[in-house]
C-alpha positions, 0 to 999 in steps of 0.5 A, spaced: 364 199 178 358 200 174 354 207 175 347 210 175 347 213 169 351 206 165 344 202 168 340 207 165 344 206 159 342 199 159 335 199 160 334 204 155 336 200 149 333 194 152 326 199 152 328 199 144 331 192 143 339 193 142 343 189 147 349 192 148 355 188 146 362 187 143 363 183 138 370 181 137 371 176 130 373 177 123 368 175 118 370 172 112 368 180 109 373 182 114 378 177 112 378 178 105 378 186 106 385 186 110 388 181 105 386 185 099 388 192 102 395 188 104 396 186 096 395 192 094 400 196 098 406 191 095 403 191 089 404 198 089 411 197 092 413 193 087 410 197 081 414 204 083 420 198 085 420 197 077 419 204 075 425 207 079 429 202 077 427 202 069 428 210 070 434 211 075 437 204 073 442 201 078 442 208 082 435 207 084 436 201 089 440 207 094 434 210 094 429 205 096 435 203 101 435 210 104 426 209 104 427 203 108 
């Protein structure tokens, strides 16, 4: 049910030239954003994976068993 106050809305951003609209696509930006955010989380898991274990030794594989 569309109210008074949204058609309002409407035809005041028609009057200054924006059509309201949702767009719901991944760019190729976005895309490589997302990727390159998720590459460097595991990089940061597996640079403090290698420095617990070069600094705890085996030990440190419990830690990252209770983290998980």
């Amino acid at each position: 049910m569309v109210t008074r106050q949204e058609v309002r809305d409407d035809e005041d951003l028609a009057r200054f030239g924006y059509k309201q609209e949702l767009v719901r696509t991944l760019g190729s930006f976005s895309t490589f954003a997302i990727g390159f955010a998720f590459i460097s989380i595991l990089t940061g898991m597996f640079e403090l994976f290698a420095f617990a274990y070069g600094s705890g030794g085996p030990a440190s594989w419990w830690a990252w068993m209770i983290a998980v």
